[in-house]
C-alpha positions, 0 to 999 in steps of 0.5 A: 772406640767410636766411628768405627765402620766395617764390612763383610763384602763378597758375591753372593753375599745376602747369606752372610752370618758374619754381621749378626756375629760382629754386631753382637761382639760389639754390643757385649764390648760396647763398641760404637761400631758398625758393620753392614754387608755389600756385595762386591765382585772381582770387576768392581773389588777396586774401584769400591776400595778405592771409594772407602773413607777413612771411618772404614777400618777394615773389611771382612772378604769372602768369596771371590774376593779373598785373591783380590784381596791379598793382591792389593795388600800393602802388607800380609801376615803370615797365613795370608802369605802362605795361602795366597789369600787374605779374608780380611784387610785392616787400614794402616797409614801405608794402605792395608794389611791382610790377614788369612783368619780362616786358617785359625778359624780351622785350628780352632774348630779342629781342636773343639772336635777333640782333636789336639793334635794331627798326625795323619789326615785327609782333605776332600776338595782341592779349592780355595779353601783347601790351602787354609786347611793345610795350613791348618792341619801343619799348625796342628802337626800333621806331618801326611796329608791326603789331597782326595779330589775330583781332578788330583792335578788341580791339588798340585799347588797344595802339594807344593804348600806341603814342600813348603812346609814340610809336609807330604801330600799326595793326591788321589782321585775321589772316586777310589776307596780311601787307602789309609786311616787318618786322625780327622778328614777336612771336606772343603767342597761347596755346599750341595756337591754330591758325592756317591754313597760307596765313596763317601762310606769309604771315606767315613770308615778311615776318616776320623772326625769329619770337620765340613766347611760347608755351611747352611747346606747341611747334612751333606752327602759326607755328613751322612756318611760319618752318620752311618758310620757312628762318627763324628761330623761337624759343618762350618759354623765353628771355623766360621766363628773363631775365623770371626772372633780373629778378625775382630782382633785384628780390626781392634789391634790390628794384629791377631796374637791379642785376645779380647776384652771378656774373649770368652764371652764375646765367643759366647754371644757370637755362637749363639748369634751365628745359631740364631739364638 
């Protein structure tokens, strides 16, 4: 596999890890690819598509481009689909195809926490990010789901998610005392938004394991709380690395189903890239 190019491209993007991660898969698998960064907004998303050759394969889209992104899909899987969102897009002979691999990035992280399976659970923040969690968690079995969020009407197209696939959700403020227990909490707010220490231990008292999206802001008010309370708290570096390990596929074979050469070892060298060992 030679001449391969690839990119991650987002705004800010000089923070990304996903290079040193794509780049250390490759060299295990022996693959003459490259992959650099480049910061790209919403305004200028189309006309640095549009000026792409035909070496680039495919590209890996972080924020704010993950709307633009499944918009200007040719074709979409299923995730994408259902979230609206595409983190990666694949060149096909018809265009491109988008592929939402944050939510198999969460599946995964989810289950390295010790959590197979989801029957009830919470999710803090009701942006972008807490679509691929739902669906996530309905991947994972999860029949109740908890929207906790600062303005509960922003989590009404989640709910809306949940009637598509068959799964309750309802939306409480997050400044009141969490009502029930959960099997795992999914934070999905930016990184360094405070959260008030009461409502915080409120939350890590009925919370489960706690899986943060955040990462390179860590520990985070929420972190700290599942701290205090002797639970279990991971950041964002294990959603980030199988979200990786899934794109590589799909730049590989264009789909995500099949796994990789030596997978387990490409997992191994990514991780520790992405910890900069």
């Amino acid at each position: 596999m030679t001449g391969v190019a690839l990119e991650v491209w987002g705004d800010p993007i000089g923070h990304s890890r996903s290079p040193a991660m794509h780049r250390a898969a490759y060299a295990l698998l022996g693959w003459d690819w490259t992959y650099g960064r480049r910061r790209v907004d919403e305004g200028s998303f189309l006309a640095e598509l549009a000026g792409l050759d035909a070496s680039h394969r495919g590209l890996s889209l972080t924020m704010p481009l993950k709307h633009a992104a499944f918009a200007v899909s040719d074709d979409r899987d299923a995730r994408a689909i259902l979230t609206g969102a595409a983190n990666t897009l694949v060149r096909t002979t018809d265009g491109w195809r988008a592929f939402n691999t944050d939510v198999g990035g969460v599946v995964a992280a989810v289950r390295e926490q010790g959590v197979p399976t989801v029957d009830r659970a919470r999710i803090v923040g009701a942006g972008a990010t807490a679509s691929a969690a739902l669906v996530a968690l309905s991947e994972l079995g999860v029949r109740d789901v908890e929207i906790s969020a600062r303005r509960p009407d922003a989590a009404a197209p989640l709910v809306g998610l949940g009637e598509r696939l068959g799964v309750a959700v309802t939306a409480v403020p997050l400044v009141e005392p969490a009502r029930r227990a959960v099997d795992v909490t999914i934070a999905t707010l930016p990184g360094g938004v405070s959260i008030d220490d009461a409502v915080a231990d409120g939350l890590a008292a009925t919370g489960g394991p706690l899986m943060d999206v955040v990462y390179g802001h860590w520990p985070t008010d929420l972190s700290r709380a599942w701290a205090r309370a002797g639970a279990s708290a991971r950041g964002g570096e294990g959603m980030l690395l199988h979200q990786a390990v899934l794109q590589i596929r799909a730049f590989a074979s264009g789909g995500v189903d099949d796994p990789l050469p030596r997978e387990a070892e490409v997992v191994s060298v990514m991780r520790r890239a992405l910890m900069g060992d």
